[in-house]
C-alpha positions in Angstrom: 138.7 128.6 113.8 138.5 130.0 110.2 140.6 126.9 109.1 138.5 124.0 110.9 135.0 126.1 109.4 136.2 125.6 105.5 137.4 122.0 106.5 134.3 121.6 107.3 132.4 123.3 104.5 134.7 121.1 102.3 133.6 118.3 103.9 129.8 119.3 103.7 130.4 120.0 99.6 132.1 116.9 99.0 129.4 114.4 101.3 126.5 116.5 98.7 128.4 115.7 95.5 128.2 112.3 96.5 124.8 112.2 97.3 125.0 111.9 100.7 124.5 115.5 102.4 123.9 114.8 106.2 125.3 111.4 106.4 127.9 111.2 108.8 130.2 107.9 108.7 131.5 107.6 112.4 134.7 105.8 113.3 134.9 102.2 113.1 130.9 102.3 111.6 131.9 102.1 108.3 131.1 100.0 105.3 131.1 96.2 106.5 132.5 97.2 110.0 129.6 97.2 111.7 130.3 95.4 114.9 126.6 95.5 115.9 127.3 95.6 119.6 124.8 96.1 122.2 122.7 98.1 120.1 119.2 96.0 120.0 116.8 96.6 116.8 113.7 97.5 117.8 110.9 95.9 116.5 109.8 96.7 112.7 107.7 99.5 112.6 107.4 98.9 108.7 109.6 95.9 107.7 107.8 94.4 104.6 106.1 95.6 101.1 103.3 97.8 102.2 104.4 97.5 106.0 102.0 94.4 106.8 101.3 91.2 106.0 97.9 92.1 104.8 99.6 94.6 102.7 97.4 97.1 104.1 100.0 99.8 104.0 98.8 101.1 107.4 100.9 102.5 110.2 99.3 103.0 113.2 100.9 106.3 114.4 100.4 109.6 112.9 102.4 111.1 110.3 104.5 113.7 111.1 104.3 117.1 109.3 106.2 117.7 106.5 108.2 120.7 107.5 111.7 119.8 106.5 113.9 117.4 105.1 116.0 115.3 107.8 118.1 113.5 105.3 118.6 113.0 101.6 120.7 109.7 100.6 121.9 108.7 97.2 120.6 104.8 97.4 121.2 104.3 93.5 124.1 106.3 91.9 123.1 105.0 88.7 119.7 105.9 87.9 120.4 109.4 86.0 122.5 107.5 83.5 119.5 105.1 82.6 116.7 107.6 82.0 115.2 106.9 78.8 114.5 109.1 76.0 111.2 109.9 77.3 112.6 110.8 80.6 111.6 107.9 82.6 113.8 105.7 84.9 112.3 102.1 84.7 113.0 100.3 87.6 111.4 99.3 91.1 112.6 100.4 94.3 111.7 98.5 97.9 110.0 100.1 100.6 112.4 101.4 103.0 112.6 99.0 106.0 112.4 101.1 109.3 112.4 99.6 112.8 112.7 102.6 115.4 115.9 104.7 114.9 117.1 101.8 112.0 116.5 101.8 108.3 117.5 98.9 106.3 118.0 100.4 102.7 118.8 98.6 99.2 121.9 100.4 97.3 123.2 99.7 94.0 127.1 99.7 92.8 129.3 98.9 90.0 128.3 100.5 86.6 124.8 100.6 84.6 126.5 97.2 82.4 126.9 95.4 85.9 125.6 96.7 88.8 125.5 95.0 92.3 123.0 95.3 95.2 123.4 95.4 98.9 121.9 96.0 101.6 122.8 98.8 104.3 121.8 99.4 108.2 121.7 103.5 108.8 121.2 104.6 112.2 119.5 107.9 112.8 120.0 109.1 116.4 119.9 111.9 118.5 120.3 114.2 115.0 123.3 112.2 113.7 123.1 109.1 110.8 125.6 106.4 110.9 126.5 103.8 108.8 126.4 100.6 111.1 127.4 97.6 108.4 126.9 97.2 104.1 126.3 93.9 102.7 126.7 92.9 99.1 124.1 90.5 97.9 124.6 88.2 95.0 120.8 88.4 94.2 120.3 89.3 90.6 117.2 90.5 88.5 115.3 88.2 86.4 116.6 89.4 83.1 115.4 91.1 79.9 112.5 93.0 81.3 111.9 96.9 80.1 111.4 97.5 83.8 114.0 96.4 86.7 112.6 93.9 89.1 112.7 94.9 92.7 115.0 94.0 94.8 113.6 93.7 98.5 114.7 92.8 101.8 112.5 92.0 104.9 112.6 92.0 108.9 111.2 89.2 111.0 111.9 87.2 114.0 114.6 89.2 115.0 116.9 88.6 111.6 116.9 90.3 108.1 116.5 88.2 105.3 117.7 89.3 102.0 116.8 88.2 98.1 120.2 86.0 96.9 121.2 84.1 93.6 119.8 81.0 92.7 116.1 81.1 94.4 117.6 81.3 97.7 117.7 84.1 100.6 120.1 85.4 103.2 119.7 85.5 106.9 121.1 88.0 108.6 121.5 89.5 112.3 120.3 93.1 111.4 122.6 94.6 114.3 126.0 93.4 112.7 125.0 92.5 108.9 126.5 89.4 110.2 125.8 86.1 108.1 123.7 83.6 110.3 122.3 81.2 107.5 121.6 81.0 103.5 118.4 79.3 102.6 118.6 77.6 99.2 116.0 75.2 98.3 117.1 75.0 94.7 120.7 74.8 94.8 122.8 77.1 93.1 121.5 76.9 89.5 121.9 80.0 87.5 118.5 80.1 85.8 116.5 80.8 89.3 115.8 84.2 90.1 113.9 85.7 93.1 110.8 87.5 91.7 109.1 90.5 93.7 109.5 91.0 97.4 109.9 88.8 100.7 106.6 89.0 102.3 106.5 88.3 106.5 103.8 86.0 108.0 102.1 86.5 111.2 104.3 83.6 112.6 107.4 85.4 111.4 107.9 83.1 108.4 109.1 84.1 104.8 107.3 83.6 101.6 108.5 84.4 98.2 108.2 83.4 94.6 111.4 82.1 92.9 111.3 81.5 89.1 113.1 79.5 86.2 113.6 80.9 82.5 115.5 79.6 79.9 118.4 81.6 80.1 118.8 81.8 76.6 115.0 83.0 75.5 113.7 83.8 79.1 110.2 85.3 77.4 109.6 83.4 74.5 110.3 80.0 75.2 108.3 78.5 78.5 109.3 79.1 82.3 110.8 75.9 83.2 109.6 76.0 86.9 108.4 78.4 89.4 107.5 77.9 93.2 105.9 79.9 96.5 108.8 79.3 98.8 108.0 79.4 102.7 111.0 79.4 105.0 110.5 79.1 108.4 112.4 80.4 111.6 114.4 77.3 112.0 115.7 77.9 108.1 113.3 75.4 107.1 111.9 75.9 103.4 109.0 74.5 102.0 107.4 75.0 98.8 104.4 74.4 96.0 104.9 74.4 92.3 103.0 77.2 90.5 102.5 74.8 87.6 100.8 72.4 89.8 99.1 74.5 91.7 95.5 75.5 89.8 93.6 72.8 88.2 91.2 74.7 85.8 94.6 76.7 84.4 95.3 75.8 80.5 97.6 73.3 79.5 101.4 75.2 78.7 100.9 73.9 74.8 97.1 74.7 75.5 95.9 77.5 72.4 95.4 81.2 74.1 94.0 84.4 72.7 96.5 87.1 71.6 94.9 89.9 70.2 93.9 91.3 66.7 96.6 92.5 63.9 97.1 96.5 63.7 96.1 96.1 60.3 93.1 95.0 61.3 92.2 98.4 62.8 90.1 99.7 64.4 88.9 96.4 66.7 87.1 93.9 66.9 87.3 93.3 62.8 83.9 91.5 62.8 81.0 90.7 65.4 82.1 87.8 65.5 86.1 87.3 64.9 88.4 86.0 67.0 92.0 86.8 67.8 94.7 84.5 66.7 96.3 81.8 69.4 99.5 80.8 70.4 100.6 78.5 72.9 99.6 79.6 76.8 103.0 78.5 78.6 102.4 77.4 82.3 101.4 79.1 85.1 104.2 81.1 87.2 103.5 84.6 89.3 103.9 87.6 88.4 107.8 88.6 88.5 107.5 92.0 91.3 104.5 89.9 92.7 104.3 89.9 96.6 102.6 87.6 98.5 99.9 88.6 101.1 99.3 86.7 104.0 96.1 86.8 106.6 95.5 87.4 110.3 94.1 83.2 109.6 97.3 82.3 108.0 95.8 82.5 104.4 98.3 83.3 101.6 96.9 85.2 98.3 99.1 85.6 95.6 99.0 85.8 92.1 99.7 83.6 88.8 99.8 84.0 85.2 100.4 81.9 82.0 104.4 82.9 81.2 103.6 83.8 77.6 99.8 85.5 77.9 99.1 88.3 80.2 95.5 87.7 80.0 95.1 84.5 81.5 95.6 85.2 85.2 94.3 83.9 88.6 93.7 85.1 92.1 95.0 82.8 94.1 94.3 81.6 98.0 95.9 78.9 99.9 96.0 77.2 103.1 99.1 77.8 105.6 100.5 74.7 104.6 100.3 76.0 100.4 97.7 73.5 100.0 95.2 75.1 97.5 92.2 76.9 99.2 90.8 78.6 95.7 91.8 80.0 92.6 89.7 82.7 90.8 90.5 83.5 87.2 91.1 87.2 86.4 88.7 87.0 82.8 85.2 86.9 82.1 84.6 89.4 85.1 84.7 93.1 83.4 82.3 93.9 80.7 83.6 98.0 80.5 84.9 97.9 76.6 83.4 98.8 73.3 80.3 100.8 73.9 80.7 101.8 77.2 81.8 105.2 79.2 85.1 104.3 78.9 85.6 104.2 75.5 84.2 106.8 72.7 81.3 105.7 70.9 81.4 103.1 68.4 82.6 104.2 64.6 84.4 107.2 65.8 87.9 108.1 66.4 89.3 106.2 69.7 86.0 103.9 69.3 85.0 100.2 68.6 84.8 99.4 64.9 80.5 100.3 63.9 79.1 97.3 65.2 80.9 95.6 67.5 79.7 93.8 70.6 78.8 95.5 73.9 81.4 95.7 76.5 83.5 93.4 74.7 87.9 93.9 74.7 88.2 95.5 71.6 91.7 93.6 71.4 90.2 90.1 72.0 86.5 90.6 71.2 85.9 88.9 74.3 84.8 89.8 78.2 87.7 91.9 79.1 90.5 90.1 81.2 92.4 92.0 84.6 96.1 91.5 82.9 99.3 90.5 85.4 102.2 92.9 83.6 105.6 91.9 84.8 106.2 95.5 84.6 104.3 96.2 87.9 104.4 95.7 91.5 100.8 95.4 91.9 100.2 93.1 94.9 97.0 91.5 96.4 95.6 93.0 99.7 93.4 91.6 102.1 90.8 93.7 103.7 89.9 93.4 107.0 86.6 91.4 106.0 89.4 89.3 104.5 88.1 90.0 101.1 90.8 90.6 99.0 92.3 93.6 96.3 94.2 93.3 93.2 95.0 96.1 91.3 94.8 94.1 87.2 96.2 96.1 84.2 93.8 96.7 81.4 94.6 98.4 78.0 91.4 99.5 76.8 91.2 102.2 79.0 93.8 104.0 78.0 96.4 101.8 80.0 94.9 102.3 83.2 93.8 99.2 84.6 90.8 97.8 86.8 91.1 97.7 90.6 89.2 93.8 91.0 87.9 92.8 94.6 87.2 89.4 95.2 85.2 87.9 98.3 86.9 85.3 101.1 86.1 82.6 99.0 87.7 83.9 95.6 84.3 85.5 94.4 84.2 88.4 92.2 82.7 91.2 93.5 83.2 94.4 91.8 85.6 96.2 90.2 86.4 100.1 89.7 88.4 101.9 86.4 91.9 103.2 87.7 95.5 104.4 87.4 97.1 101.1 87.3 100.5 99.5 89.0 99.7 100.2 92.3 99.2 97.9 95.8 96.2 100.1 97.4 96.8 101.1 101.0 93.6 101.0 103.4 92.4 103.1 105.8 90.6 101.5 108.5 87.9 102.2 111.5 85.6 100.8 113.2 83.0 101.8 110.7 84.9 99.2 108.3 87.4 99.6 105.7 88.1 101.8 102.5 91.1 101.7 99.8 92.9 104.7 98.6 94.7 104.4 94.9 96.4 106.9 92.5 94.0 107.9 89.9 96.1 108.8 86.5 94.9 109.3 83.3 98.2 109.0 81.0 97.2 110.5 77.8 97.4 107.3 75.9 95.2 106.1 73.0 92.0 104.6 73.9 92.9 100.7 72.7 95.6 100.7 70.6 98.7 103.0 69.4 97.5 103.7 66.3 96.9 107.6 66.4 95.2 108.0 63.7 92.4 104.9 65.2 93.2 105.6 68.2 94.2 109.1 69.3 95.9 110.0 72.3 93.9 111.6 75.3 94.4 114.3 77.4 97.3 113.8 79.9 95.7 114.1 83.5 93.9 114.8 85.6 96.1 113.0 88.3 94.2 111.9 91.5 94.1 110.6 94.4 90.9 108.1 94.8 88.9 106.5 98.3 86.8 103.7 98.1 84.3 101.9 100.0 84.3 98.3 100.2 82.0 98.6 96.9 84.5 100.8 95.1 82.8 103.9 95.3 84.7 107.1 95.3 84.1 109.0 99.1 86.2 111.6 97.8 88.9 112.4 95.0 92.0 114.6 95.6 92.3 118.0 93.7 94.3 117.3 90.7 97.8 117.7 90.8 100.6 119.2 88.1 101.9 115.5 87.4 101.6 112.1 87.9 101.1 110.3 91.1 105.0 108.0 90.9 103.7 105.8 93.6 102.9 102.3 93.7 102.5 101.4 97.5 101.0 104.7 99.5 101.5 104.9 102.8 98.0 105.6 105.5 98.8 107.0 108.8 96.3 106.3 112.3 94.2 109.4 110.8 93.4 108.1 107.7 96.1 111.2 106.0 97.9 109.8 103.1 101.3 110.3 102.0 102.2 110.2 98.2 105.2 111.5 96.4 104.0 113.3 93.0 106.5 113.9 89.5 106.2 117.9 90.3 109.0 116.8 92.8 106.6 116.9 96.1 105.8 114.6 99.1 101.9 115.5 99.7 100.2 114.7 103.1 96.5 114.4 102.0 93.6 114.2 104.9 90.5 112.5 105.1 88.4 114.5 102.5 90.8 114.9 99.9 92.3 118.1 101.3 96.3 119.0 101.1 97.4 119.0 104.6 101.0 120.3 103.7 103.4 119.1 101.2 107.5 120.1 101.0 109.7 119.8 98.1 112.1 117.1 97.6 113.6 116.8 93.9 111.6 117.1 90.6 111.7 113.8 88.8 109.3 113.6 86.2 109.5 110.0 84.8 110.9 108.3 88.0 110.5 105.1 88.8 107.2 104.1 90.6 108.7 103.8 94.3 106.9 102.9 97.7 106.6 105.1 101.0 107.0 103.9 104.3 106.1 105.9 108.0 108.2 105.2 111.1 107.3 104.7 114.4 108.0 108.4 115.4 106.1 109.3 112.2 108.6 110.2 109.9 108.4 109.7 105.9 110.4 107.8 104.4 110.0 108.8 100.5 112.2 107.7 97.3 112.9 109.7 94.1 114.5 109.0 91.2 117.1 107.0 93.2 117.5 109.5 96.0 115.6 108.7 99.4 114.0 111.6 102.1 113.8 111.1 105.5 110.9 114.0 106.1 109.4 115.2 109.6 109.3 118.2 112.0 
């Protein structure tokens, strides 16, 4: 007896050092065995970016409470050897795909100079995990971004479809990992990357954005094509070019503002100066960008010029990709020099004396919602089917504007924030409200100068609810660190789930009150990750490449 017990403490040590303490590999279920037998897949209880099509990040069963954890996996070996100096770890992670007692789970390989992604099926049964089937993916990330694109899988109509090489996608019967069909409506060029996540339709269809770079300057010479892909059940793909798609957009070669010269400091130079120009580039999404789709059949996604952030659009079409409307992102915020966001004019962290009200001190211009390549900020459609995007502005000490548009692309308000996030909704019958992290970061007001423009203090770090007018109902109590999230996660009782950097998944009620929290790993500078809830309420959380499977 004393003999099998250290056997098995031996075996416990050595399944921790790899990561993967409580994961028990069963017989014949072992990588790329799975044989999927009888096993049926339930139906997804969160199988997309922000669980629905909407993006609404709403489950409609109630969280369970956090009172231990039920597993801890190792999903990316290879984050702690690309923290930067600062601590961080900059890349995307998907939303854990759960569909009853089955998680589909991205997990990287191979070394930090050439790592490979697949995709895994975990079973979780009756207290035991097993791993039913791996498979390896030749999807890889649009290159020379400071932040790693996401890599994200989807379930619907029965199959799981996976990001591959070239533009394309794999279909795949979830129970075996089996191979049923590879969609690839461009071929099998090398220049054609799948930006941002698969996104389900109500009728079980796929859409996604593929894009094109120049290979050998992918960011400084123009995108050579970029498309919203749908593919339906029958492997059908259709698709609408970007470039083609909104009228009113500038010319590529068109001349767009930049901003001013540091050693024009502090901003705007003049009353009336204006930024240099350079050549727009044509229009193309945003790379982590994930389409969201309506209970009409409405797609909303977004676009931006390939070499200017600041010339984005909101954009809504028809279920056959004909254009419905586009709404530019500028000339909508008028928050800059002179207002309660910035200090006062001719002072440190302030407008040059003089300078316009309102105006981007960066542009002298309305300020414009920005679409970073460094976020996964998605649109959301509220149940009014208005619709949410969460724009990146600098101005405000990197925060960035939540920006709410109507059904027919007009602008309705917008509300200061803690930028890169998709904001999860919680609704009733009494309508709808959108809950957002709420970080200040510490960074200079405009610019990162520090003696124009000296840095803030870092915090507080909030939770935020808003009505459909974005007005706070109520503000968490600050936390130690920053909210990592970028997709929270609403149960049927409006509680939210969030992981914060102090190394703690929150549960956070109606009100703002903590209605228990547990410790999972401290990760301060991890990688903005998603949540998801499972139909039997557990919480699926991610950290610093490590995912929680939390619950009673």
């Amino acid at each position: 007896m004393g003999t099998l017990m250290r056997k098995r403490q031996r075996a416990r040590l050595t399944w921790r050092a790899l990561g993967l303490a409580g994961l028990l590999l069963l017989p014949g279920c072992g990588s790329g065995n799975g044989d999927g037998g009888e096993d049926a897949i339930a139906p997804p209880d969160w199988g997309q970016w922000a669980r629905d099509p909407s993006h609404t990040g709403r489950s409609p069963v109630t969280g369970q409470p956090l009172a231990r954890v039920l597993a801890d996996l190792v999903y990316d070996p290879l984050a702690p050897q690309v923290v930067t100096a600062s601590g961080a770890v900059y890349i995307h992670y998907q939303a854990p795909l759960v569909a009853g007692d089955d998680l589909f789970m991205t997990f990287k390989s191979g070394t930090v100079a050439s790592p490979s992604w697949s995709v895994k099926r975990l079973r979780f049964a009756n207290g035991r995990q097993e791993d039913r089937w791996t498979f390896g993916s030749d999807w890889r990330p649009v290159p020379g971004l400071t932040w790693e694109p996401v890599f994200h899988p989807a379930l619907a109509g029965g199959f799981l479809y996976v990001p591959a090489a070239s533009g394309g996608v794999f279909k795949l019967d979830p129970r075996s990992g089996q191979q049923v069909a590879r969609i690839t409506p461009f071929g099998t060029v090398a220049d054609t990357f799948v930006g941002g996540p698969l996104s389900v339709a109500p009728d079980g269809s796929i859409l996604y954005n593929p894009l094109t770079l120049d290979l050998a300057a992918p960011w400084t010479s123009d995108a050579r094509g970029s498309a919203l892909v749908r593919v339906t059940a029958d492997d059908r793909a259709v698709s609408v070019s970007y470039a083609r798609l909104i009228p009113a957009a500038p010319a590529p070669d068109a001349p767009c503002e930049l901003q001013f010269d540091n050693a024009d400091l502090p901003w705007p130079p003049s009353p009336g100066a204006r930024p240099p120009t350079a050549p727009c580039g044509t229009q193309r999404p945003g790379v982590n960008v994930a389409p969201a789709i309506g209970p009409n059949g409405v797609l909303v996604t977004i676009s931006r010029a390939h070499l200017n952030t600041r010339y984005g659009y909101l954009v809504a079409l028809n279920p056959d990709l004909t254009l419905r409307w586009a709404s530019s992102l500028r000339d909508h915020l008028s928050d800059g020099c002179g207002s309660s966001l910035l200090p006062p004019n001719g002072t440190p962290g302030g407008c040059r004396e003089g300078a316009r009200q309102g105006v981007d001190p960066a542009t002298n211009a309305p300020p414009a919602g920005r679409v970073l390549d460094l976020s996964t900020s998605s649109p959301v459609i509220a149940p009014d089917d208005s619709v949410l995007y969460g724009a990146y502005t600098r101005y405000n000490g990197s925060r960035g504007h939540l920006m709410h548009f109507d059904s027919g692309g007009r602008f309705l308000h917008s509300f200061d924030f803690g930028w890169d996030v998709t904001p999860a909704l919680h609704v009733r019958a009494a309508g709808w409200s959108a809950i957002l992290k709420d970080n200040d970061y510490g960074a200079g007001s405009y610019c990162d100068v520090p003696s124009v423009c000296p840095r803030g203090p870092l915090g507080p770090f909030r939770l935020v609810q808003l009505s459909p007018e974005l007005v706070p109902e109520w503000r968490s109590d600050p936390a130690p660190d920053e909210w990592c999230i970028n997709a929270p996660a609403v149960d049927a009782e409006g509680t939210v789930f969030a992981l914060n950097e102090d190394g703690q998944l929150y549960a956070i009620r109606q009100g703002g009150a903590v209605r228990d929290r547990i410790m999972l790993a401290r990760a301060v500078g991890a990688a903005y990750t998603p949540l998801a809830i499972g139909g039997d309420g557990r919480i699926f959380a991610l950290n610093y490449g490590r995912l929680f499977v939390v619950g009673r």
